[in-house]
Residue frames relative to the residue before (quaternion, step in Angstrom):
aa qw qx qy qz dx dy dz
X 1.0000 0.0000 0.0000 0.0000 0.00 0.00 0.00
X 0.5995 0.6385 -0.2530 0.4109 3.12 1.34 -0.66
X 0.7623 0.3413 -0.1986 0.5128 3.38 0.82 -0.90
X 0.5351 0.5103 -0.5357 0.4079 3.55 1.15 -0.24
X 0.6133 0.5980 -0.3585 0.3712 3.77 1.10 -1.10
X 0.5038 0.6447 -0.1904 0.5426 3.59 1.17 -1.04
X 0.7983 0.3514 -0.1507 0.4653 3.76 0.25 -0.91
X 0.7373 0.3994 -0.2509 0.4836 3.36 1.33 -0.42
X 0.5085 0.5759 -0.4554 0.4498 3.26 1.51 -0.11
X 0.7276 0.3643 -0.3835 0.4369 3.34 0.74 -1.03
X 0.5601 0.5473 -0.5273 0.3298 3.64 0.34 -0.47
X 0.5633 0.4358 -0.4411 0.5460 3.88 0.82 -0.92
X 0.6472 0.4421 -0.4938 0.3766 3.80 0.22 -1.24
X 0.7520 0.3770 -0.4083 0.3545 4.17 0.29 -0.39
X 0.3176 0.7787 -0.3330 0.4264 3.33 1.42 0.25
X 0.8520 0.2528 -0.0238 0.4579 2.65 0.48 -1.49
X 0.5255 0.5885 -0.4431 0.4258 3.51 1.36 -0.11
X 0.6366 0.4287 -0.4063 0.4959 3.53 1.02 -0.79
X 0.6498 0.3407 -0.5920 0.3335 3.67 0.29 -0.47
X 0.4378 0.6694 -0.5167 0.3054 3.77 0.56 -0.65
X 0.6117 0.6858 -0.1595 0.3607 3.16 0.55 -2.28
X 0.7032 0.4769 -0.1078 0.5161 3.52 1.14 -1.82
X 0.6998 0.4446 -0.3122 0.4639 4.03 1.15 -0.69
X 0.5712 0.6221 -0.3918 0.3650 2.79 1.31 -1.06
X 0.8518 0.2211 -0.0346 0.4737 3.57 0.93 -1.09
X 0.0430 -0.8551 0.5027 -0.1195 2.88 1.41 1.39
X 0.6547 0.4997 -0.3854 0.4160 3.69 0.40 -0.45
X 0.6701 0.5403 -0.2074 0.4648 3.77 0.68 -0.65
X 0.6266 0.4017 -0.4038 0.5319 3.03 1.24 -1.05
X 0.7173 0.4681 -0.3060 0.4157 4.00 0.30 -0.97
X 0.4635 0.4285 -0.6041 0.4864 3.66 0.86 0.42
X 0.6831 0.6376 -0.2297 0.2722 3.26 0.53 -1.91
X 0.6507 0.4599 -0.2236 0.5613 3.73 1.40 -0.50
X 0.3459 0.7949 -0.2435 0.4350 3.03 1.32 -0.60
X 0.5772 0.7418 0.0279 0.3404 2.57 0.40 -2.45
X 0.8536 0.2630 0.0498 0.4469 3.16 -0.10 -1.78
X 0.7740 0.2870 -0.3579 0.4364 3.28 0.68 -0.74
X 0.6257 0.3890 -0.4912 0.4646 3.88 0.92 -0.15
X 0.4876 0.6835 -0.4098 0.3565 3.84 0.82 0.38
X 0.5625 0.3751 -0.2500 0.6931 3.52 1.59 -1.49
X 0.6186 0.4437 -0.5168 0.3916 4.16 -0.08 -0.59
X 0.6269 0.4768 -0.4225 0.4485 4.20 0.71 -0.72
X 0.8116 0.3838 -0.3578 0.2568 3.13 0.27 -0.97
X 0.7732 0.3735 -0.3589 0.3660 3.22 1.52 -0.58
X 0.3849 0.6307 -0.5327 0.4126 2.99 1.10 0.88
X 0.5114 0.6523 -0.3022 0.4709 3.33 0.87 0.06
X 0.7496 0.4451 -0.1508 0.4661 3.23 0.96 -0.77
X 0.4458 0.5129 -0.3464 0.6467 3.52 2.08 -0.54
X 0.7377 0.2316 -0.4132 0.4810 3.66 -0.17 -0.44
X 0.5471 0.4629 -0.5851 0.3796 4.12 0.03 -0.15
X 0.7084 0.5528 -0.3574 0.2548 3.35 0.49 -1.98
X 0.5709 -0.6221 0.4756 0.2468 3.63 0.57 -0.53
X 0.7273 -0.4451 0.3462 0.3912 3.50 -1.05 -0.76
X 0.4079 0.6796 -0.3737 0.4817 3.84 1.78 -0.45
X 0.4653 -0.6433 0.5695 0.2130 3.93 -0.64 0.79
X 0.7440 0.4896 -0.1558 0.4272 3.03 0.81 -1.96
X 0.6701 0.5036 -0.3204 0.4413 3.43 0.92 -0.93
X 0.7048 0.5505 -0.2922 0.3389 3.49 0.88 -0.94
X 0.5333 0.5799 -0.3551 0.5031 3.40 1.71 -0.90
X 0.7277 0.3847 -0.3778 0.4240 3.33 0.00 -1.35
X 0.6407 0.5399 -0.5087 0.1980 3.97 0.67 -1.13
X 0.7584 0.4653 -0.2458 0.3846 3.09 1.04 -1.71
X 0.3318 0.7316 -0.4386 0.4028 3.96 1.37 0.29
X 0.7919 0.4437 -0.0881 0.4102 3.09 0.47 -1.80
X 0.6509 0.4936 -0.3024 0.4911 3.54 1.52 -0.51
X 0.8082 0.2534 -0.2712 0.4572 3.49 0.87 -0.86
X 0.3208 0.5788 -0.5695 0.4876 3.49 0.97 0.72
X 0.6318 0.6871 -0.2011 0.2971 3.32 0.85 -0.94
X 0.6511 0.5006 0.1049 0.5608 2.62 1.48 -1.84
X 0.6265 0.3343 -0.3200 0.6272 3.84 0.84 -0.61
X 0.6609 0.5196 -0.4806 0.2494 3.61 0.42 -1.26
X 0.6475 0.6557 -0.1576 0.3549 3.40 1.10 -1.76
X 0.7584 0.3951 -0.2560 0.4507 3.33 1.18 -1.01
X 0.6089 0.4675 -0.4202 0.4839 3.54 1.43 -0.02
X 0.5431 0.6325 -0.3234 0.4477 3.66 1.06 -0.46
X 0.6653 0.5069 -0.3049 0.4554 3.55 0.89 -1.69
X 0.7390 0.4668 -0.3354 0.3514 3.96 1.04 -1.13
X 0.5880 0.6349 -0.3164 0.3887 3.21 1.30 -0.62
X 0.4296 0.8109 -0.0911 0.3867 2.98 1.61 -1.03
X 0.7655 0.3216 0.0932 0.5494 2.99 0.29 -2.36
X 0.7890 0.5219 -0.3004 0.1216 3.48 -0.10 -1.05
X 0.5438 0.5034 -0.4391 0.5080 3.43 1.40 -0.06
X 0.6009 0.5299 -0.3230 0.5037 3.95 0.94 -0.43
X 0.6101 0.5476 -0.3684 0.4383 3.47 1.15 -0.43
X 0.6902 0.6187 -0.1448 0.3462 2.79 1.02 -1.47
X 0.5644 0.5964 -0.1816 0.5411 3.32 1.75 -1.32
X 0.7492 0.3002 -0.1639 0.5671 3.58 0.65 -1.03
X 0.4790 0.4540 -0.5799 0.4777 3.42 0.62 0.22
X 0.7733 0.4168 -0.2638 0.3984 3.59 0.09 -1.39
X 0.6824 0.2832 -0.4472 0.5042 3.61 0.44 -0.40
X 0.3920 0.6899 -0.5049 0.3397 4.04 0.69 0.37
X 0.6515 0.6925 -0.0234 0.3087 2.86 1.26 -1.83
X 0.1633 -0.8091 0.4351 0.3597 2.61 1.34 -1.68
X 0.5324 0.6407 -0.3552 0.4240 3.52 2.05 0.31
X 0.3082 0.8414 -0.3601 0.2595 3.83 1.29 -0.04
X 0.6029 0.5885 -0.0793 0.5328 3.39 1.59 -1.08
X 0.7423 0.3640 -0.2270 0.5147 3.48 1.05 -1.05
X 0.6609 0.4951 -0.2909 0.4832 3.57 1.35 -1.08
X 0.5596 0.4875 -0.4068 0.5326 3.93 1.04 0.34
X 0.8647 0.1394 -0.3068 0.3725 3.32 0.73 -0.41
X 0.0210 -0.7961 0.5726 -0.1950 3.17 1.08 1.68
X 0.3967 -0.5685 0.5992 0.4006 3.67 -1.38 -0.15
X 0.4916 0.7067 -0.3756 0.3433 3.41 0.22 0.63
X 0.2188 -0.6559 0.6623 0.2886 4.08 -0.37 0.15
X 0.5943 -0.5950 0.5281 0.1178 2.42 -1.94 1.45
X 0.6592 0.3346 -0.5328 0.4118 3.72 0.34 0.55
X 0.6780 0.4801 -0.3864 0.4006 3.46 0.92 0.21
X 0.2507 0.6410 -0.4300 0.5843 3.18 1.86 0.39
X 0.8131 0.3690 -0.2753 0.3562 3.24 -0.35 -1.93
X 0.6389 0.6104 -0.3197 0.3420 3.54 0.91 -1.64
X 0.6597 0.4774 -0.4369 0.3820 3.75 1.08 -0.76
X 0.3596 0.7398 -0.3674 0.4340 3.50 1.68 -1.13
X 0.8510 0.2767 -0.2051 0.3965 3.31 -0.66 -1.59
X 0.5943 0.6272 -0.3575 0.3545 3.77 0.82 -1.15
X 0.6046 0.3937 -0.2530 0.6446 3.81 1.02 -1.18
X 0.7164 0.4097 -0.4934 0.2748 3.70 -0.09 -0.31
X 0.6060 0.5838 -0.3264 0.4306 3.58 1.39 -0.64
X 0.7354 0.4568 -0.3089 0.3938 3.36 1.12 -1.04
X 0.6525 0.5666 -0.2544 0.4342 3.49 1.51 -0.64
X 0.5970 0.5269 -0.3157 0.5160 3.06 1.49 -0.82
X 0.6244 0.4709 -0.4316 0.4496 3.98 0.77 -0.62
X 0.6061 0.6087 -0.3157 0.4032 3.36 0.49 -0.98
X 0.4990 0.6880 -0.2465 0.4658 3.55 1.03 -1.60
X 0.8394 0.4707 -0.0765 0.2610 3.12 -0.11 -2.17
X 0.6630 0.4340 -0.2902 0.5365 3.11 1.23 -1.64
X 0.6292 0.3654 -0.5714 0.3795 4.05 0.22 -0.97
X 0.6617 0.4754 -0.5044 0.2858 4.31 0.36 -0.73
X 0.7374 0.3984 -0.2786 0.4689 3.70 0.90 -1.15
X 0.5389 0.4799 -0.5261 0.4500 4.16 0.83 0.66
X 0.7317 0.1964 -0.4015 0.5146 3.80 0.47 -1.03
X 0.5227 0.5622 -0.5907 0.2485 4.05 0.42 0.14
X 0.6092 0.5629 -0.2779 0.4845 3.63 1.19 -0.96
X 0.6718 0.4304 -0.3619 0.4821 3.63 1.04 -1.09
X 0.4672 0.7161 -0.3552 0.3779 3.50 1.04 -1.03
X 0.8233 0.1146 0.0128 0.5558 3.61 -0.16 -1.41
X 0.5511 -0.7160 0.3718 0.2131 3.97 0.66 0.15
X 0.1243 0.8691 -0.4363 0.1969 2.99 2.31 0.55
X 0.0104 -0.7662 0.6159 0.1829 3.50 -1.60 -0.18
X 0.0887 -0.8019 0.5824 0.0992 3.35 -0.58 0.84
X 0.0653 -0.7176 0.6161 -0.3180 3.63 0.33 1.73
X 0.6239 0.6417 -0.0982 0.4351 3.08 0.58 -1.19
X 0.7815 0.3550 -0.0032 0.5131 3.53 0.05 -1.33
X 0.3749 -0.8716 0.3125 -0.0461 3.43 -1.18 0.58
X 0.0589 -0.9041 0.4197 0.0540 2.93 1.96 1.25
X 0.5219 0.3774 -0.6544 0.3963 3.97 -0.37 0.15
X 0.8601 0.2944 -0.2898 0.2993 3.57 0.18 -0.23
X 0.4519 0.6654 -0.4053 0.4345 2.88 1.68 0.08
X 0.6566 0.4085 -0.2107 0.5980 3.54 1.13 -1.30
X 0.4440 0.5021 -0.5465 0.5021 4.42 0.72 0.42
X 0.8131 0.2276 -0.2964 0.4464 3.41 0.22 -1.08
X 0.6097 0.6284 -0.4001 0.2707 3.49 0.71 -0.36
X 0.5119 0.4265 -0.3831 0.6397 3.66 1.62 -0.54
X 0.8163 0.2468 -0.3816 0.3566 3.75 -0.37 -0.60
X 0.4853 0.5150 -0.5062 0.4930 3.97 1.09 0.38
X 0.6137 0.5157 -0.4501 0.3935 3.91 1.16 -0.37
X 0.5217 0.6220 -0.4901 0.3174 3.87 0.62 -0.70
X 0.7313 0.4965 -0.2168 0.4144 3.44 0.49 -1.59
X 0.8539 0.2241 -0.2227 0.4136 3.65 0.45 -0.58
X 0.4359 0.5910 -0.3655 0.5719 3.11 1.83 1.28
X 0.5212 0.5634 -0.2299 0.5984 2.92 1.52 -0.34
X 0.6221 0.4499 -0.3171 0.5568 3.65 0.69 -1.37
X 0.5303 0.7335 -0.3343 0.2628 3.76 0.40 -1.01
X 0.7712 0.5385 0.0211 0.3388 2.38 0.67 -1.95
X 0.6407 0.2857 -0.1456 0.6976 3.35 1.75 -0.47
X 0.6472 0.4037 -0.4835 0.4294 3.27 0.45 0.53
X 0.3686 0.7575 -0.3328 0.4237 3.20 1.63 -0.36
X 0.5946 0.6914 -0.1725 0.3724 3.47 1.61 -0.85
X 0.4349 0.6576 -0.3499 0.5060 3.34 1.69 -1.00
X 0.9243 0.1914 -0.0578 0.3252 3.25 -0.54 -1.42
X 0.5806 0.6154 -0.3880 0.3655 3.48 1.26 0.45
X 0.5128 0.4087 -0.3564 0.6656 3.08 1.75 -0.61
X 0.8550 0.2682 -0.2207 0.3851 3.99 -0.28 -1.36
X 0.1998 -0.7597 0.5529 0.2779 3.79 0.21 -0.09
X 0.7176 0.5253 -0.1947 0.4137 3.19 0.88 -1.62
X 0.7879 -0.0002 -0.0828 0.6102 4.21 0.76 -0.56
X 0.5229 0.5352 -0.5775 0.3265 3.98 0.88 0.42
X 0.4071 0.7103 -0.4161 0.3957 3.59 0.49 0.52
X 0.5861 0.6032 -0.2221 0.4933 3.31 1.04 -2.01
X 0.4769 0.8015 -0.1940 0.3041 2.91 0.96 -2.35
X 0.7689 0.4308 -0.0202 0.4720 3.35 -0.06 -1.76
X 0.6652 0.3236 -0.3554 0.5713 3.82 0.61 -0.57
X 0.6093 0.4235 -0.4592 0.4885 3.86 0.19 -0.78
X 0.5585 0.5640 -0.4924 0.3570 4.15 0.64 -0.09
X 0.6811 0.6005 -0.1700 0.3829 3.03 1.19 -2.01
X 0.6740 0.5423 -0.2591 0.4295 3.30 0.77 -1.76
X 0.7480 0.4514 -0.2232 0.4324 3.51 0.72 -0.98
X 0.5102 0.4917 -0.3565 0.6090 3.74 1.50 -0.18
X 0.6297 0.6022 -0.3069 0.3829 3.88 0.98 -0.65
X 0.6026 0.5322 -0.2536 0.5379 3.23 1.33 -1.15
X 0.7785 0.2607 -0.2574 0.5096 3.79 -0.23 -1.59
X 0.4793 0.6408 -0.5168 0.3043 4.33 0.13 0.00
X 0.5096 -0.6050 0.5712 0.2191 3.22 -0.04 -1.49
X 0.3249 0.7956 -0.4882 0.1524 3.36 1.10 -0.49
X 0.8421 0.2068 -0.0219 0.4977 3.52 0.27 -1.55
X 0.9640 0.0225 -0.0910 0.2487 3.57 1.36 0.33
X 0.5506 -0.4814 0.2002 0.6519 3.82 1.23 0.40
X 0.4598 -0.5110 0.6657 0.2906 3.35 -0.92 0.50
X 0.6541 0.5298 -0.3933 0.3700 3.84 0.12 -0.58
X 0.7928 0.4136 -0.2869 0.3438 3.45 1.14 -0.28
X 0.4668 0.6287 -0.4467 0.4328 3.65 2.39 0.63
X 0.7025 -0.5228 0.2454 0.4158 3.25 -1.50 1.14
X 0.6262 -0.5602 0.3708 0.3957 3.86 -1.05 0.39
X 0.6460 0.4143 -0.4004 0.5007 3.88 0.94 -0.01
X 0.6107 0.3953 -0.3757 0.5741 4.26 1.06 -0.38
X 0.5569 0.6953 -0.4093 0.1971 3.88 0.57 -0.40
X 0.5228 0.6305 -0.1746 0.5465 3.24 1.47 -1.07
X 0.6492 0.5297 -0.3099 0.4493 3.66 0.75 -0.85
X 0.6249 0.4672 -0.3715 0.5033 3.49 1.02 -0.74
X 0.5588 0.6375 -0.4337 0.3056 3.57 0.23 -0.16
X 0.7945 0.4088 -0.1494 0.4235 3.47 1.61 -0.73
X 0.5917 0.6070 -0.2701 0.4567 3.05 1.92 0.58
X 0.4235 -0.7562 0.4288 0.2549 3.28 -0.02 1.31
X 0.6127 0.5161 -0.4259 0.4205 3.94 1.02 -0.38
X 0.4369 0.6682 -0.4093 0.4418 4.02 1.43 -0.17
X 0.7811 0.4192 -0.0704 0.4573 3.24 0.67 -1.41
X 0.5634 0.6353 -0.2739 0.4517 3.39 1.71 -0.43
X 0.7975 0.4644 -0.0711 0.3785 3.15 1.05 -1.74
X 0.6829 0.6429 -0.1388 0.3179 3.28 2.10 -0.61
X 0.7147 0.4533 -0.0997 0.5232 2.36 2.22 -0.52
X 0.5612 0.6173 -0.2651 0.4834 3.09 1.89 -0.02
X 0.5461 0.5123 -0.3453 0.5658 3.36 1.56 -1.22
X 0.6498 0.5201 -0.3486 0.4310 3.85 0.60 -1.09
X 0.6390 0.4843 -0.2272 0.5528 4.30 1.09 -0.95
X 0.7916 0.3104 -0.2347 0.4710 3.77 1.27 -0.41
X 0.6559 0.5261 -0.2186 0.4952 3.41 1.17 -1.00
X 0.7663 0.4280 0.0329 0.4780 3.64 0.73 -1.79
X 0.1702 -0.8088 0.5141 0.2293 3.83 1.35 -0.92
X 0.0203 -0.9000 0.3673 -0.2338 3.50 1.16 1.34
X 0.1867 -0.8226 0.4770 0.2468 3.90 0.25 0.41
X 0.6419 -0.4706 0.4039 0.4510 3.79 -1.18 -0.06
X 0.5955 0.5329 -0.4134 0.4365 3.53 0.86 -0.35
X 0.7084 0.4897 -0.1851 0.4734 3.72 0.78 -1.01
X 0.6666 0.1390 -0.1519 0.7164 3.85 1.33 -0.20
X 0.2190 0.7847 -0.4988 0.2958 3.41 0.66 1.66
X 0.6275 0.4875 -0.2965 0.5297 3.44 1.37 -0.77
X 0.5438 0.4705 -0.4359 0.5412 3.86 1.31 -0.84
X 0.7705 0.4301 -0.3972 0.2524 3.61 -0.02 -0.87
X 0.4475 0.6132 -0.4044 0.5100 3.85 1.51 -0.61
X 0.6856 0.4210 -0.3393 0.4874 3.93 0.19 -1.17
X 0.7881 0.3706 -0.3956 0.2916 3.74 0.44 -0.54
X 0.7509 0.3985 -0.3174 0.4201 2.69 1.19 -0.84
X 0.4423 0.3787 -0.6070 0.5409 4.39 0.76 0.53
X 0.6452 0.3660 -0.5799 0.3367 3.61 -0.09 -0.93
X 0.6349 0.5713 -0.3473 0.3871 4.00 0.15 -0.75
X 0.6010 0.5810 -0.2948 0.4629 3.46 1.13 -1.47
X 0.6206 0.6486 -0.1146 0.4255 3.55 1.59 -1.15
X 0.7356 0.4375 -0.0695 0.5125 3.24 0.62 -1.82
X 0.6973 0.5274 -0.3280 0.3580 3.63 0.36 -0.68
X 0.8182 0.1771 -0.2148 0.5031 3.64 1.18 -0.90
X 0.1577 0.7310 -0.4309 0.5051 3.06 1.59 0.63
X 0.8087 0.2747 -0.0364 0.5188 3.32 -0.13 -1.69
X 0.3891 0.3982 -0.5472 0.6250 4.19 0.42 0.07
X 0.7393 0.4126 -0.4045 0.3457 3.74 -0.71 -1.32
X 0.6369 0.5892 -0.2764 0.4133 3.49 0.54 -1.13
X 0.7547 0.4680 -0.1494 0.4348 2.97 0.72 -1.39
X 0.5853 0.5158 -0.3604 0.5113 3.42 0.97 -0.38
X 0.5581 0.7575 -0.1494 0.3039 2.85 0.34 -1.35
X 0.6339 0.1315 -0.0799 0.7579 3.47 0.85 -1.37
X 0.5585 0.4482 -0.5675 0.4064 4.13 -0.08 -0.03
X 0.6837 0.4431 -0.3291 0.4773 3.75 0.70 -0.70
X 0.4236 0.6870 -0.2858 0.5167 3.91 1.37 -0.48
X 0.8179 0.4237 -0.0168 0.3888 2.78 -0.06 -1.84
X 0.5910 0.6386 -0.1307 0.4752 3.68 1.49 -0.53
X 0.7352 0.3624 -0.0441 0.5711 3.20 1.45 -1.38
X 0.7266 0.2098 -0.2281 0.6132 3.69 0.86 0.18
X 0.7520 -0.4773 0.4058 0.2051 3.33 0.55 1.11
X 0.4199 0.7770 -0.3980 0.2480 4.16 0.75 0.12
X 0.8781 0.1984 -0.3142 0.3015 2.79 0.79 -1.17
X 0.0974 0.6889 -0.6733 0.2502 4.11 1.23 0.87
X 0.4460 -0.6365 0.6028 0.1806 2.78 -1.93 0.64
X 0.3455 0.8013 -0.4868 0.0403 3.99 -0.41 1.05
X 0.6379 0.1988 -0.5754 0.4717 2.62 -1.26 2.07
């Protein structure tokens, strides 16, 4: 009981180092948001000039885009942020000292992922308020208890993915980073984000089928757009939540795996 109490302090204690980490660089972070929210406002601007002259059509277009657009940017951090975190620290040159913490490395990772969900909600909600204030959207209509069901059990799986991509930059510092976007970018494409999967050529279509963000986005746009209950995006929520059930100790293994690698040939020094 002890050590479970012991393991959860420190997991909050990495919690809170990243929010530090996050005050400390309070300026960066508020470009970065920035960032994001004039990113969802392009795209659904994009979706006013397709939609035409139809109110209705334009509301629902520029919906479906910045759902798209918020969904992606809470996914992409979940995504990223244990690799950040990795390449931050072997930046640092502190990567070496935080391995030979007393602590186990899933309570390492677990603080990781735990601060990415809360940052990432936080993130998400300031992009999907000024997007809604932005275009005068209303989501009356749409059913956020189930939006936020599938949205926790779409977070396991691309915490999981993370978690092995996290791999890039622990072994390479110098291009495992890059590494990690060509993952994302290529999860961006087969998903859907900015547009049905029904509309990728008939040999990339199949690929979407293995991306938990497909199954994420279909059932949220359907919980925001359509006002869809948990029963009715019940088969999406089963796939996320084995594919997570999957991905998470998946990705620990992985992650070990190359941390034990990465240990024995001397990687993870800092040179240059």
């Amino acid at each position: 009981m002890n050590t479970l109490t012991s393991e959860l302090k420190a997991t909050i204690a990495f919690v809170e180092r990243n929010f530090n980490l996050a005050r400390r660089y309070a300026s960066w972070e508020i470009i970065f948001i920035s960032w994001n929210v004039v990113h969802a406002l392009t795209i659904g601007l994009i979706g006013v000039f397709m939609a035409g002259d139809d109110p209705a059509k334009v509301k629902e277009s520029v919906l479906f885009l910045v759902v798209g657009a918020v969904l992606w940017n809470f996914l992409r951090l979940l995504f990223f942020e244990v690799a950040d975190a990795v390449a931050w620290e072997r930046w640092e040159g502190t990567i070496e000292y935080t391995f030979m913490a007393p602590v186990y490395r899933l309570t390492h990772l677990a603080g990781q992922c735990v601060y990415a969900i809360v940052y990432g909600f936080l993130r998400s909600g300031i992009v999907l308020v000024s997007s809604v204030l932005f275009f005068d959207l209303s989501l009356q209509a749409g059913n956020l208890v189930t939006a936020a069901v599938v949205l926790a059990a779409s977070s396991l799986s691309f915490l999981g993915m993370g978690l092995m991509a996290a791999v890039f930059p622990l072994l390479s510092p110098e291009k495992g980073a890059r590494a990690t976007d060509i993952i994302g970018t290529l999860f961006l494409l087969i998903s859907g984000v900015y547009y049905d999967v029904s509309v990728l050529p008939d040999w990339l279509r199949p690929l979407s089928t293995i991306s938990p963000g497909t199954y994420a986005l279909r059932s949220i746009r359907a919980a925001l757009l359509e006002g869809a209950t948990i029963p009715e995006v019940a088969t999406d929520l089963w796939i996320l939540m084995v594919t997570g059930a999957i991905m998470i100790p998946l990705g620990l293994w992985i992650f070990h795996v190359a941390e034990v690698y990465a240990k024995k040939t001397g990687r993870l020094k800092r040179s240059g």
